[in-house]
C-alpha positions as CSV (number, residue, x, y, z in Angstrom):
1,X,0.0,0.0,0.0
2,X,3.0,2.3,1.1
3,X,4.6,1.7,-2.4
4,X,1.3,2.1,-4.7
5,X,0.2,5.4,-2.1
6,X,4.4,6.8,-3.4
7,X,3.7,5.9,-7.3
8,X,0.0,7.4,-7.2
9,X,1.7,10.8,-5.6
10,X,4.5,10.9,-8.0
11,X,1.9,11.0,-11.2
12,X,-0.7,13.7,-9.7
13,X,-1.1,15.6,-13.0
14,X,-1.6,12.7,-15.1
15,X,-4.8,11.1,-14.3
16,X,-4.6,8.4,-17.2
17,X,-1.9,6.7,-15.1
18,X,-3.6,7.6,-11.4
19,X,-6.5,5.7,-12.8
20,X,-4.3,2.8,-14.1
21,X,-2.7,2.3,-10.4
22,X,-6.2,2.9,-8.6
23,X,-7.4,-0.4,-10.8
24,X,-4.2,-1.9,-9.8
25,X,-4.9,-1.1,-6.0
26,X,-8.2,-3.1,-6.2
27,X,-7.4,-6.1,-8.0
28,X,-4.4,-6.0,-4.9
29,X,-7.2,-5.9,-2.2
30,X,-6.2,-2.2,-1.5
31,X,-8.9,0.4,-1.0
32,X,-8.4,3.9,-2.2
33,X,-10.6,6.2,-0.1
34,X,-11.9,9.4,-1.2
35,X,-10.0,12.9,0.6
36,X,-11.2,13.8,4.4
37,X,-10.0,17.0,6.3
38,X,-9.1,14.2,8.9
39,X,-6.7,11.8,7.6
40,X,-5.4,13.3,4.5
41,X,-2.3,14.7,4.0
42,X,-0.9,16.6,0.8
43,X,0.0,13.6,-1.2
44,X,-1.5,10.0,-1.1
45,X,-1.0,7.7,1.9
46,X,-1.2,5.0,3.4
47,X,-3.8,5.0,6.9
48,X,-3.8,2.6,10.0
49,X,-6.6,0.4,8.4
50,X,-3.7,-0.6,5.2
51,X,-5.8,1.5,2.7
52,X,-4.9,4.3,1.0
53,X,-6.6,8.2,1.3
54,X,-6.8,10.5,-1.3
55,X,-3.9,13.5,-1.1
56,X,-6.0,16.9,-0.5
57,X,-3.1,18.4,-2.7
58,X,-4.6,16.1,-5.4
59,X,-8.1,17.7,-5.1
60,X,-8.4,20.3,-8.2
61,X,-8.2,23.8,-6.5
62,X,-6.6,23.1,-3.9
63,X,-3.0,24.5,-3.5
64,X,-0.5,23.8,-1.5
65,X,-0.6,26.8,1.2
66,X,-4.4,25.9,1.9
67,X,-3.9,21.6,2.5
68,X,-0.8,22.7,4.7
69,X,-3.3,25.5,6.9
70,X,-5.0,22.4,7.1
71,X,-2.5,19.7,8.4
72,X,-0.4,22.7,10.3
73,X,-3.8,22.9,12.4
74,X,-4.5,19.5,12.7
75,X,-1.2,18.3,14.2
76,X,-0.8,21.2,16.3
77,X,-4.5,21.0,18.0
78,X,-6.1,17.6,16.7
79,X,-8.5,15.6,15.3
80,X,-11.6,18.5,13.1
81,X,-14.8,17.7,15.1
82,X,-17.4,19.4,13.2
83,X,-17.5,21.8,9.8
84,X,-17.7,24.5,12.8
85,X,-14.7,23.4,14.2
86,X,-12.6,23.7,10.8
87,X,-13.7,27.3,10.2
88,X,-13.3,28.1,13.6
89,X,-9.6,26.6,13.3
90,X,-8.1,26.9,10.1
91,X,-6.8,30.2,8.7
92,X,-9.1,31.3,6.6
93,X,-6.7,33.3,4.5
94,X,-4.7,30.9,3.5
95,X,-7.6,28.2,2.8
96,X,-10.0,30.7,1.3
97,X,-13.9,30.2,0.3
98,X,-12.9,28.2,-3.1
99,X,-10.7,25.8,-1.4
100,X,-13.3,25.2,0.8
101,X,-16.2,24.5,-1.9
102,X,-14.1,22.3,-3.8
103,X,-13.0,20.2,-0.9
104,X,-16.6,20.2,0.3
105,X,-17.5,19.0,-3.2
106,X,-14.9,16.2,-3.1
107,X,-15.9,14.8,-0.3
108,X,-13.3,16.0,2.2
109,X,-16.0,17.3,5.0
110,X,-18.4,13.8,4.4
111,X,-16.9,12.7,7.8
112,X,-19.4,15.6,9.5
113,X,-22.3,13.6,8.8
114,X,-23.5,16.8,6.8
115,X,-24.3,16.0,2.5
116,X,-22.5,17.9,0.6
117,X,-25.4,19.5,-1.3
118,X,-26.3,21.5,2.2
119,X,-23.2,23.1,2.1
120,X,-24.8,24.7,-1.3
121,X,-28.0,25.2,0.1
122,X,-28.5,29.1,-0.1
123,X,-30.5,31.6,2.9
124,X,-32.4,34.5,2.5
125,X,-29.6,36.4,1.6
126,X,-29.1,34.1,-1.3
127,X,-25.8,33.0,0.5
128,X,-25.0,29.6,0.7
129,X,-24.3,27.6,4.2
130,X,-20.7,27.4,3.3
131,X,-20.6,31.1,2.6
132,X,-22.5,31.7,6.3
133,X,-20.3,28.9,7.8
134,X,-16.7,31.4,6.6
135,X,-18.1,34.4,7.5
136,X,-18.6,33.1,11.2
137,X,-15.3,31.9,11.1
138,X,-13.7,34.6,10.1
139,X,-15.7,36.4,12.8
140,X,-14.8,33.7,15.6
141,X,-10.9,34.5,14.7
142,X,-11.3,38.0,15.0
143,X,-13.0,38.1,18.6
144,X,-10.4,35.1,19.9
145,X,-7.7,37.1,18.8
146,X,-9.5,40.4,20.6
147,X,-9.9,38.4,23.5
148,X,-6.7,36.7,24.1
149,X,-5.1,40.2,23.5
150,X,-7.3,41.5,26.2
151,X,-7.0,42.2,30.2
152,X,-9.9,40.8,30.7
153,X,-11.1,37.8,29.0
154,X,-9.6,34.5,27.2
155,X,-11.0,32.4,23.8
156,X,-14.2,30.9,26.0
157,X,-15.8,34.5,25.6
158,X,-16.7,34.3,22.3
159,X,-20.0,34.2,22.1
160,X,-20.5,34.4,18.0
161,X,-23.3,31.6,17.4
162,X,-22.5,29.1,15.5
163,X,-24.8,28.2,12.3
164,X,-27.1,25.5,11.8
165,X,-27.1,23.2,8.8
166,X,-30.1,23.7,6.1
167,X,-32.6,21.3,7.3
168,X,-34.7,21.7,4.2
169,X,-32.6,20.7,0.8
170,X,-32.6,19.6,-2.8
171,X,-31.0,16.2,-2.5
172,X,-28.4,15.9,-5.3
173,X,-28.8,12.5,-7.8
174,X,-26.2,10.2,-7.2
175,X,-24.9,11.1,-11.1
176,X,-25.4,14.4,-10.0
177,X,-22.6,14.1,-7.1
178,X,-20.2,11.8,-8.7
179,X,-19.8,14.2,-11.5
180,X,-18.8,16.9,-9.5
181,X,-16.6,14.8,-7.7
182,X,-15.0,13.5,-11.3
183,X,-14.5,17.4,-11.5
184,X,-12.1,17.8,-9.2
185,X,-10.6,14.3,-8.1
186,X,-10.9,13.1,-12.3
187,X,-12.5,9.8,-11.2
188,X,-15.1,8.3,-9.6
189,X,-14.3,7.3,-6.2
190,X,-17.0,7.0,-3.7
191,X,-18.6,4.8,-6.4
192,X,-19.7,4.6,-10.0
193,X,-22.7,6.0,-11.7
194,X,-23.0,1.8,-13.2
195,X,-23.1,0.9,-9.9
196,X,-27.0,0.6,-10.6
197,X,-27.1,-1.1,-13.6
198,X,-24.1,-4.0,-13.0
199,X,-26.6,-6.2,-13.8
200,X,-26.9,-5.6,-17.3
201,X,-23.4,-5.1,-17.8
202,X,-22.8,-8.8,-16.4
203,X,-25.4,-10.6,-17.6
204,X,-27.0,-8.7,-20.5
205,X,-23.5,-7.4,-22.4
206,X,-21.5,-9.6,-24.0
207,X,-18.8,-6.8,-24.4
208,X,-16.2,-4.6,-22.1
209,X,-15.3,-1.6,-23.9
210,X,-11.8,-2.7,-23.1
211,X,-11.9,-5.4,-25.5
212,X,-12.5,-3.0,-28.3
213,X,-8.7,-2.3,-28.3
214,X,-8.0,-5.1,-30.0
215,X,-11.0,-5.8,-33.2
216,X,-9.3,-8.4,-34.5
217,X,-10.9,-11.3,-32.2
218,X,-14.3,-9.5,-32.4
219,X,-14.8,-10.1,-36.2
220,X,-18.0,-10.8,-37.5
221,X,-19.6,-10.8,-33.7
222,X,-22.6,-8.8,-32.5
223,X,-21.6,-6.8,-29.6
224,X,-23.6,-5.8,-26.6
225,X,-22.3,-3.6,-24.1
226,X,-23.1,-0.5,-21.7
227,X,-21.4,2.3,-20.6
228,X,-21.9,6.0,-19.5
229,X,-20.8,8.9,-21.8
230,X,-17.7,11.1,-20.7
231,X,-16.8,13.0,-23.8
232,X,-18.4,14.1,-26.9
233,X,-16.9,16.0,-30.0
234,X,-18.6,16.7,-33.2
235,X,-18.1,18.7,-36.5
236,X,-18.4,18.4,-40.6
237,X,-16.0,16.3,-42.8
238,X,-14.1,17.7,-46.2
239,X,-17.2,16.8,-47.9
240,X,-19.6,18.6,-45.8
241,X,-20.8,15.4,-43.9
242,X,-21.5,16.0,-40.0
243,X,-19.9,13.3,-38.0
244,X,-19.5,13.1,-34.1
245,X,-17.0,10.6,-32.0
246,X,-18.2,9.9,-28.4
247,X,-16.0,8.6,-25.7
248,X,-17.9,6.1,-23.8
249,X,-16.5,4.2,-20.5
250,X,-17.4,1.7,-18.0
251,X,-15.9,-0.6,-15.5
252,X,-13.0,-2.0,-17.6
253,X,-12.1,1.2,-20.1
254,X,-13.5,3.4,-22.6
255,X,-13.7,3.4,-26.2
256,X,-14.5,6.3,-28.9
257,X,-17.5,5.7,-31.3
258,X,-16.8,7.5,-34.2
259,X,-20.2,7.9,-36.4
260,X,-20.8,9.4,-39.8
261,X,-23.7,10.9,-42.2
262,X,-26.7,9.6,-41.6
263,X,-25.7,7.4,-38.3
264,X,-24.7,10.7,-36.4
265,X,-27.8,12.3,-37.0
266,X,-29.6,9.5,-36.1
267,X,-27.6,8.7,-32.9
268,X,-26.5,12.0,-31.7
269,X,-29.5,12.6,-29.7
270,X,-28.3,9.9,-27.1
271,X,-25.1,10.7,-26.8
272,X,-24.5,13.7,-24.5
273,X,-22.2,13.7,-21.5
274,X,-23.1,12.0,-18.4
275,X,-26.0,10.0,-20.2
276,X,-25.9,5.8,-19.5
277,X,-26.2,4.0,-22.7
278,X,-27.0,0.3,-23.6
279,X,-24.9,-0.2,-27.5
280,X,-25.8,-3.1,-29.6
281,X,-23.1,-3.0,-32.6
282,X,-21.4,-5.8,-35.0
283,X,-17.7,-5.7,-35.9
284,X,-16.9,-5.7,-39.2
285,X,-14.8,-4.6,-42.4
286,X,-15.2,-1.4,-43.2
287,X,-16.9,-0.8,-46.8
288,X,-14.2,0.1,-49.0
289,X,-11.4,-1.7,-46.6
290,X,-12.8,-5.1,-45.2
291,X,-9.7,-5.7,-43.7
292,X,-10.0,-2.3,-41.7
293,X,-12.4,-3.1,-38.6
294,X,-14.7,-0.5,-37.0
295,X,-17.7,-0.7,-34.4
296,X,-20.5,-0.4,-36.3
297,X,-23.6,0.4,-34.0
298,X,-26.9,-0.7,-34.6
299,X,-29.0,0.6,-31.9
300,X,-29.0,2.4,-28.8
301,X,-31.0,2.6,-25.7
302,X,-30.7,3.9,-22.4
303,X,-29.7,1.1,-19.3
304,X,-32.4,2.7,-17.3
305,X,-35.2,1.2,-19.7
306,X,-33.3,-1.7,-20.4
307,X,-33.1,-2.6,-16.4
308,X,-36.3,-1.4,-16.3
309,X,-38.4,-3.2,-19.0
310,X,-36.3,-6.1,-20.4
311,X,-35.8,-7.9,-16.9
312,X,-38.7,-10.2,-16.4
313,X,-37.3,-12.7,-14.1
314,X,-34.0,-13.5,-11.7
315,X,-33.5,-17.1,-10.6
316,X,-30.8,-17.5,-7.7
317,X,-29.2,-20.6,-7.8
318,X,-27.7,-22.2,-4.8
319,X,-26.4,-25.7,-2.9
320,X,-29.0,-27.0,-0.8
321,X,-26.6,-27.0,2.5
322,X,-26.5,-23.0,2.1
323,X,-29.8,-22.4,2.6
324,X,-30.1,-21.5,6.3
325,X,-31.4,-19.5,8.4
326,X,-28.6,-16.5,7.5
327,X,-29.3,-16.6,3.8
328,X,-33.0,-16.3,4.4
329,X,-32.6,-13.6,6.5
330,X,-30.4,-11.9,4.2
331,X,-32.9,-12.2,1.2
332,X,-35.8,-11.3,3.1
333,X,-34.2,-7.9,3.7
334,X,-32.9,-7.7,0.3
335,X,-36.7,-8.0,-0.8
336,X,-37.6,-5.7,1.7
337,X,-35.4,-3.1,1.1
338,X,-35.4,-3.2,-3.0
339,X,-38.8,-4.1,-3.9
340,X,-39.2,-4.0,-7.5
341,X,-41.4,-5.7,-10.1
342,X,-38.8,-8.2,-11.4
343,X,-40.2,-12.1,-10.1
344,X,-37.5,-13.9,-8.2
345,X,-37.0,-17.9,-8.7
346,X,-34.8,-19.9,-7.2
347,X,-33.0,-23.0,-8.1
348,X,-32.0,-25.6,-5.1
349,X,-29.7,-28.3,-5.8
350,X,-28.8,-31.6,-3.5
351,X,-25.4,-32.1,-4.6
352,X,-25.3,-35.4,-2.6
353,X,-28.2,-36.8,-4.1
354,X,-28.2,-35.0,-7.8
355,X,-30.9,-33.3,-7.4
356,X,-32.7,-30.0,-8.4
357,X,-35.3,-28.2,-7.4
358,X,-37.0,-25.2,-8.6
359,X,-39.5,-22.8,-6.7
360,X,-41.1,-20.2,-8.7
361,X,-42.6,-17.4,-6.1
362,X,-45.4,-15.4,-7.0
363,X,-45.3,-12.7,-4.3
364,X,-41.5,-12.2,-4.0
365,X,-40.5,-9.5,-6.2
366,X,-36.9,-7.4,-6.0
367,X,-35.3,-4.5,-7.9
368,X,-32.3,-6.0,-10.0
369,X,-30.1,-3.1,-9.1
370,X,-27.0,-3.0,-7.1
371,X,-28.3,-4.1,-4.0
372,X,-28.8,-7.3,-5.7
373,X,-25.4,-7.5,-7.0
374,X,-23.9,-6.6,-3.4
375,X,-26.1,-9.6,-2.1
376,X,-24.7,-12.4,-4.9
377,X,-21.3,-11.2,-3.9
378,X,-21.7,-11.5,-0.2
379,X,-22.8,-15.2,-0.9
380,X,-20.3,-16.7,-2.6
381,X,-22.2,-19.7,-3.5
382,X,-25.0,-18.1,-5.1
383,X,-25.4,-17.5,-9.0
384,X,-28.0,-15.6,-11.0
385,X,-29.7,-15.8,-14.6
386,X,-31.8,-13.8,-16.1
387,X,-35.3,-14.1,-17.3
């Protein structure tokens, strides 16, 4: 962990090769952890748990003087306790309003038990809480400096009341908040906006976008596979022909669909940034050079209304010895907690005696989303199939 946390930190501006190391982290067992005003330091390292945290100096807008007012602060006096207790601490001048938005936007101040949306929540003054929560610092550091430069009173006389988080807010989508996370850490880290719909990418796609590096294999196949759009580029050819090339990634990598003519304008409409798509294609010889391969898509829909509508049924599948009183427990709060209207089967064998059984519920219902997928990985024995 020490040496991947010293590699990570030596490549901060290039977050092609961060990215490359964080997948290398996880298929090591290592967990790299978003930033927190607690246990980050300027670069990446290592904490007491063996995982790695996310270097403050690595959050975009963040300099150097602000993530040191930070550390300075926290070795000399502590542990933060509270959002309060930052402003109230830290000098403000040196860690000014914008290194504060962008650190509460990237997840630094999550360990407050506040969202990070009510730090954007705005007052009657149209100021947002963060805004309020600076100017009462600022204040606070003003009177404790009066005061301990006073005859007659020390810091406990400040009496400047501390403000109270917006009760009432706009909760942020999850997409919503992983891309302004992506903004300033250039990944998504707290999770993945597939996270939902890893159920189609397993058992719907035949396809990672990182095969499509190498066509050759692929020949003559039709591909399935899903993705969410990070980048989009269009404009006209030499002959006056609109064409547009999309960058689409998921779990593995990301590929760029170039489309021409008459496919762009009947795709573009689903590719803007940020939307999840579901690609059907076939890879093949280009017209005039069949020994050139492309990705030729042939439809495109979006994974919400394929997890939605083309899910009819989920059987489990399982040895008889592991169903007990754990497991049922386990599923009966999975269908408690993620009711859907996909039907739920299950598939019992008796390995000792070769046999299977399968029960087809009418009532039991569950939402194929990631929940689901959480609940097949905590039970190693258990497979799915779908409809």
């Amino acid at each position: 962990a020490e040496y991947m946390a010293a590699v990570i930190s030596q490549n901060l501006s290039d977050m092609t090769k961060i990215t490359k190391f964080m997948d290398e982290c996880k298929s090591m067992g290592i967990s790299v952890l978003g930033p927190d005003v607690n246990e980050s330091n300027l670069n990446f390292t290592v904490n007491k748990a063996g995982n790695i945290r996310f270097g403050l100096g690595a959050v975009k807008g963040v300099g150097e003087k602000a993530v040191q007012a930070i550390i300075d602060e926290r070795q000399s006096n502590g542990a933060f306790k509270s959002i309060a207790d930052v402003v109230q601490r830290v000098n403000l001048n040196a860690c000014n309003k914008k290194n504060m938005e962008n650190l509460a936007l990237a997840g630094a101040f999550d360990g407050f038990g506040l969202r990070r949306e009510q730090y954007f929540v705005p007052n009657m003054k149209d100021e947002t809480f963060l805004e309020t929560l600076i100017r009462y610092g600022n204040l606070y550091q003003v009177e404790k400096d009066s005061m301990a430069n006073s005859l007659f009173g020390g810091s406990n006389m400040v009496e400047t009341a501390v403000p109270e988080a917006p009760k009432e807010f706009d909760k942020w989508s999850d997409l919503e908040k992983l891309n302004k996370e992506r903004e300033l850490i250039g990944i998504y880290l707290s999770s993945h906006p597939l996270d939902e719909y890893q159920i189609v990418l397993d058992y719907m796609c035949n396809t990672k976008l990182a095969d499509l590096s190498d066509l050759t294999p692929l020949k003559g196949q039709d591909l399935t596979m899903g993705g969410i759009v990070t980048k989009v580029r269009n404009g006209i050819t030499k002959n006056g022909n609109p064409y547009g090339i999309a960058k689409v990634e998921d779990y593995s990598g990301a590929f760029e669909f170039a489309l021409f003519g008459e496919d762009w304008a009947k795709y573009q409409g689903n590719f803007s940034e940020g939307v999840l798509l579901y690609i059907s294609a076939r890879c093949q010889g280009r017209q005039w050079r069949p020994d050139d391969l492309e990705v030729k898509i042939a439809g495109v829909r979006m994974l919400s209304e394929v997890l939605e509508n083309e899910i009819e049924r989920i059987t489990m599948s399982l040895p008889l010895e592991d169903v007990n009183a754990m497991w049922i427990n386990d599923l009966t709060e999975l269908t408690e907690e993620a009711k859907g209207k996909t039907k739920l089967s299950f598939q019992i064998t008796d390995q000792e005696d070769n046999m299977t059984l399968v029960l087809n519920s009418k009532t039991v219902t569950v939402q194929p989303g990631k929940d689901l997928v959480a609940f097949v990985k905590s039970h190693p024995n258990v497979s799915i199939q779908i409809n």
